[in-house]
C-alpha positions as CSV (number, residue, x, y, z in Angstrom):
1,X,28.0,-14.7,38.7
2,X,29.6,-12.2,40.9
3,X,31.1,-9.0,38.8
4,X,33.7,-7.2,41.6
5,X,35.0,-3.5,39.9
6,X,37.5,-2.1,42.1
7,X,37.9,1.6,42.0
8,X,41.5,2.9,43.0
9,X,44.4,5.4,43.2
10,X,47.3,3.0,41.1
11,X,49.3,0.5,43.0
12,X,52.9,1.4,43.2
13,X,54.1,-1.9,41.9
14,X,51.2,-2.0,38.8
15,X,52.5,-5.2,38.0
16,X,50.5,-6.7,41.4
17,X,47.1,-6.1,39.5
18,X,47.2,-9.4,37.8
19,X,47.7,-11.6,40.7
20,X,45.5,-9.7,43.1
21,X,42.3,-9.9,40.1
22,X,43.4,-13.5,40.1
23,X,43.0,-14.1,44.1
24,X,39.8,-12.3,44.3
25,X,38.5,-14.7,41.5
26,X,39.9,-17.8,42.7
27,X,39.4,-16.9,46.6
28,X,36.0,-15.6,45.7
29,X,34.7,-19.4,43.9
30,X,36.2,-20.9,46.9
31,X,33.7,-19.4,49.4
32,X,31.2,-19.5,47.1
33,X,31.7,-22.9,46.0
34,X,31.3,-22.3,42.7
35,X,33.1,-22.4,39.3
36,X,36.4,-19.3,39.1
37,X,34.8,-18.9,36.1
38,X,31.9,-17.7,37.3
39,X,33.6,-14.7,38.6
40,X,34.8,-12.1,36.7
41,X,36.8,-9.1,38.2
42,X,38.3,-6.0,37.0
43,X,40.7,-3.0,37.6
44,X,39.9,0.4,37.0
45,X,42.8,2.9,38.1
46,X,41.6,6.4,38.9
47,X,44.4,8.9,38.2
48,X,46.2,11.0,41.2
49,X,44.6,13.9,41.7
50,X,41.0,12.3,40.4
51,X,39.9,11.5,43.6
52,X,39.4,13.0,47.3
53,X,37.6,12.2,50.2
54,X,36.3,14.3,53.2
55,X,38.2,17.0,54.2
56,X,41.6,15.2,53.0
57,X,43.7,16.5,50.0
58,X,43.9,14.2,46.9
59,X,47.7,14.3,47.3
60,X,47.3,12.1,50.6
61,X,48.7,8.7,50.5
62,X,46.2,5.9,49.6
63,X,47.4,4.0,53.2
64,X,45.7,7.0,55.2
65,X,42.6,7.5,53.3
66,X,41.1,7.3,49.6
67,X,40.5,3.8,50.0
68,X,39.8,1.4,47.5
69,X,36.1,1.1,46.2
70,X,34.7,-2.5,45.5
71,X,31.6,-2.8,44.1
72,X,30.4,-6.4,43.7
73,X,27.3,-6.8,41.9
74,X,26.1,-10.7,42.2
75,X,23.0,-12.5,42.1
76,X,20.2,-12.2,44.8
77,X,19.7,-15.1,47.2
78,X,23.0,-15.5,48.9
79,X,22.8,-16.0,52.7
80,X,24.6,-13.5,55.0
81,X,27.0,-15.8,55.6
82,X,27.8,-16.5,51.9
83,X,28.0,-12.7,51.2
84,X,30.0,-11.9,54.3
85,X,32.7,-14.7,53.0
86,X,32.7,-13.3,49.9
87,X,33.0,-9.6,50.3
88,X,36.0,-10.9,53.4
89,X,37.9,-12.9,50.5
90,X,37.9,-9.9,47.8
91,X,38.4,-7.2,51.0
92,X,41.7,-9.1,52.0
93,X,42.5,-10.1,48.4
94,X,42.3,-6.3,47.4
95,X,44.2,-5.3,50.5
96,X,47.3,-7.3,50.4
97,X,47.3,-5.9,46.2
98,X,47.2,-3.1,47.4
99,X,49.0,-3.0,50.0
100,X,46.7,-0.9,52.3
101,X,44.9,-2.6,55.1
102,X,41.8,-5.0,54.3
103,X,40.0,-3.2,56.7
104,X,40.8,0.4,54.7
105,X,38.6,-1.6,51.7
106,X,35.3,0.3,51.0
107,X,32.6,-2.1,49.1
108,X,29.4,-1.8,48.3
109,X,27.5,-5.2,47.3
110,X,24.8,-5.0,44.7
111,X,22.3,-7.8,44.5
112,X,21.0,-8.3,41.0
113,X,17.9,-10.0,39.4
114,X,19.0,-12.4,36.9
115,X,16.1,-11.3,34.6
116,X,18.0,-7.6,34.7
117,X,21.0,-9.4,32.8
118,X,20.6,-9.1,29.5
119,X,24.0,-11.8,27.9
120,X,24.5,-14.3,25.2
121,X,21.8,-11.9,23.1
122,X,19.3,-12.6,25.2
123,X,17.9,-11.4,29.3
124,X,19.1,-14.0,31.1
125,X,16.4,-14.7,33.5
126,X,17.5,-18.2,35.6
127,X,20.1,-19.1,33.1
128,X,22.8,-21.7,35.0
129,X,25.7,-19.6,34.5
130,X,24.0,-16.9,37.4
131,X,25.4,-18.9,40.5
């Protein structure tokens, strides 16, 4: 059950956000091989202004720098190449959203123990839904 938050300045077309959450969920089972449904992705806009990075001025256009920040958090286990085609799906997914280069698409992957989940009112330890 991969959970991918992406961090970021607001598209200029907001209504892109939709599809692109969409891709990176569909896209994301595909590589994976596993249920879209397993995959749950959200949006979180940071305001202009709200964010800067290095020596660069928070009014500079999202394109040159400020990138967007991924974080997937997703079960441990995965193989290096399962990871790499999943962060390469959401990177590209979140890029052409975007519109700012896949490459210029920070992420950070978090592997989590599925006895650290606590759903459904209970932890969820090996539960099936944690593909």
């Amino acid at each position: 059950m991969p959970i991918v938050t992406i961090n970021s300045l607001p598209p200029t077309d907001a209504d892109v956000i939709p599809q692109m959450l969409a891709e990176i969920r569909d896209q994301g089972a595909k590589v994976l091989g596993c249920p879209p449904g397993n995959i749950w992705v959200m949006f979180q806009t940071i305001p202009p202004g709200c964010y800067v990075q290095g020596d660069e001025p928070a009014s500079v256009p999202q394109e040159k720098t400020h990138p967007p920040v991924v974080i997937v958090r997703a079960q441990v286990g995965r193989s290096p190449a399962g990871r790499d085609a999943f962060v390469t799906a959401v990177a590209t997914a979140v890029g052409k959203g975007l519109s700012v280069p896949s490459k210029n698409v920070w992420i950070h992957y978090q592997e989590i123990q599925s006895q650290d989940v606590w759903f459904e009112g209970k932890w969820a330890g090996k539960a099936r839904f944690l593909q």
